[in-house]
C-alpha positions in Angstrom: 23.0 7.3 -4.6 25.2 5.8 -1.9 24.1 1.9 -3.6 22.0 0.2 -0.5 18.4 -0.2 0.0 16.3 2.0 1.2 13.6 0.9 3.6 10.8 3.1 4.3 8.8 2.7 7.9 5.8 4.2 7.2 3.9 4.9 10.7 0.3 5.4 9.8 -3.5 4.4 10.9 -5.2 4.4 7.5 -4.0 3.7 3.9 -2.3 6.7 2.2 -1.6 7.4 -1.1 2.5 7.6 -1.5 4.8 8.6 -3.3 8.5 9.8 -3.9 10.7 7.7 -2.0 7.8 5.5 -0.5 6.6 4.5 -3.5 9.9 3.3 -4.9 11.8 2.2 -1.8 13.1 -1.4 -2.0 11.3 -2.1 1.1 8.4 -0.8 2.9 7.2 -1.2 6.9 4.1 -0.3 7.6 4.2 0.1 11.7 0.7 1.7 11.8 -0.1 3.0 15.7 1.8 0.1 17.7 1.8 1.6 21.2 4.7 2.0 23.4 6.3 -1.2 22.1 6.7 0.3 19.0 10.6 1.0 18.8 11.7 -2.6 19.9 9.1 -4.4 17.5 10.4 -2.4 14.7 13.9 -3.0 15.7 13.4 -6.8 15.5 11.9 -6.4 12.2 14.4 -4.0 10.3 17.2 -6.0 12.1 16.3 -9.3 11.5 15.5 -10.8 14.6 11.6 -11.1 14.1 10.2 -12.4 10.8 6.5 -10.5 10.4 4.3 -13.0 8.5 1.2 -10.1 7.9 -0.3 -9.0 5.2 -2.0 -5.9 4.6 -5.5 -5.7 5.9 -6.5 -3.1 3.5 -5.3 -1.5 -0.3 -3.3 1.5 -0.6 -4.3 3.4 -3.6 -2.6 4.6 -6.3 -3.8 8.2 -6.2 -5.8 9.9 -3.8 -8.2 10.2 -6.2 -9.0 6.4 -6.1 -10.0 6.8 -2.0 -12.1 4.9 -1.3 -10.7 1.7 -2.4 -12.4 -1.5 -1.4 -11.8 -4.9 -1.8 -15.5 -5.9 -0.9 -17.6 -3.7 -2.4 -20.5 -4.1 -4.4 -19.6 -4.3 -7.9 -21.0 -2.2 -9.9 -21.6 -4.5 -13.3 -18.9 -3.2 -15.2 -15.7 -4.9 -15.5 -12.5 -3.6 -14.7 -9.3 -3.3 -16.5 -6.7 -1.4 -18.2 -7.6 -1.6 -21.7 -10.0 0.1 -24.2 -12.5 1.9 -21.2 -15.9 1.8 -23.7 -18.5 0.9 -21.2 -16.1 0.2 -18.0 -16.2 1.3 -14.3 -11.9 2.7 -14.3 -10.3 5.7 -13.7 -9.4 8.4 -16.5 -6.0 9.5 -14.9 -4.7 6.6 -13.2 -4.7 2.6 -13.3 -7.7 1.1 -11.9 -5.8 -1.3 -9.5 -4.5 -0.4 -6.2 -0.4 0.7 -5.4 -0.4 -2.2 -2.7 -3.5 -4.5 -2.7 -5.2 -5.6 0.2 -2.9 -9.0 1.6 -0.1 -7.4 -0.6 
């Protein structure tokens, strides 16, 4: 409503399912469990003094449902995908790919 970006810093130590104003923020920090150097690394971030060049080390799901979402499991000899789901390993509710893939 006010017309800026809205950045999320979302301080976690596992993937999560989000939504609301996580899921549609124009930008999104993910600070997991930094230690007590947390507030001045973030600062440099959201302010611009520090670049981050990470990637995400893991997937965040679209729905809790999908938990556990893996980018190196087995798989399980049916193809994924969006479309027509005769014979295919998806989800009934919810797409089969993750919100925020892993090195998103």
């Amino acid at each position: 409503a006010t017309g800026k970006a809205t950045v999320v810093l979302l301080r976690t130590g596992r993937a999560l399912a989000v939504s609301g104003a996580v899921k549609n923020a124009q930008g999104l920090l993910v600070t997991w469990f930094l230690g007590t150097q947390t507030g001045p690394a973030v600062a440099d971030v959201v302010f611009g003094d520090y670049n981050p060049s990470g990637r995400l080390p893991c997937s965040f799901p679209a729905d809790s449902g999908q938990q556990p979402l893996f980018y190196n499991a087995p798989r399980t000899g049916r193809p994924q995908g969006d479309g027509p789901r005769t014979f295919k390993a998806t989800w009934r509710e919810v797409p089969s790919k993750a919100l925020f893939p892993f090195g998103f």
